[in-house]
C-alpha positions, -999 to +999 in steps of 0.1 A: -291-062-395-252-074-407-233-045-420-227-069-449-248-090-473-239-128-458-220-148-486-236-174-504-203-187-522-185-211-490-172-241-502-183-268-474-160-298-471-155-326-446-116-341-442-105-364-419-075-362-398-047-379-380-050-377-339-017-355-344-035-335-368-064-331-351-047-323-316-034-297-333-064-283-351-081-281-314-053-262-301-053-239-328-091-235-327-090-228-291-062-199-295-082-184-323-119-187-313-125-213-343-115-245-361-128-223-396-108-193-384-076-215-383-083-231-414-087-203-433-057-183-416-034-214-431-050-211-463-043-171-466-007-176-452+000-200-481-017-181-509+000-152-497+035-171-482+025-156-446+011-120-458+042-108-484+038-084-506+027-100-542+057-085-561+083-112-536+058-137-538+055-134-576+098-132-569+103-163-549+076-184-572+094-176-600+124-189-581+108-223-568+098-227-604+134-219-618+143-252-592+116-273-604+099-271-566+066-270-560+059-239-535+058-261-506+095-281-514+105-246-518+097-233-485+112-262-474+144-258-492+141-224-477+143-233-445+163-257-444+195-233-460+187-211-431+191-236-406+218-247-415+236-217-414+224-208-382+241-244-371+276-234-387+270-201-369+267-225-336+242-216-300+224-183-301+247-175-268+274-181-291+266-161-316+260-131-295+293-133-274+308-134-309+291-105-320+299-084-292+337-087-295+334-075-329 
């Protein structure tokens, strides 16, 4: 007998998918055991932005909001400010023989 009452309250959907997409989703599925285990791990890391705690989610939503992004442009912009400050800072090598002479 399951330790837990089975839910009754799944949402079953069908979506179609690019060949990219889909490579993807079978590589995924294969790491993880699952296509529904994937699927649902990419839909708790974006409610969650990758397991935060709610007080800098509720902080960096506030601040996509304050941008007039939606969460995903956000993340994006995000991103993209970081990487292009790693690319000032130039090749990780770089950056540690830098470092070290400090």
């Amino acid at each position: 007998m399951p330790k837990t009452p089975a839910r009754t309250d799944y949402l079953s959907q069908t979506f179609r998918f690019t060949p990219d997409q889909a490579a993807v989703l079978k590589e995924e599925a294969k790491r993880l055991g699952s296509t529904t285990t994937f699927i649902r791990q990419l839909l708790d890391d974006y409610r969650t932005l990758y397991g935060l705690p709610e007080v800098l989610t509720e902080q960096l939503d506030n601040e996509a909001v304050a941008l007039g992004k939606s969460r995903r442009e956000y993340i994006i912009h995000l991103l993209s400010q970081h990487a292009a400050e790693l690319l000032k800072k130039g090749p990780p090598a770089k950056r540690s023989a830098s470092a070290a002479k400090r």
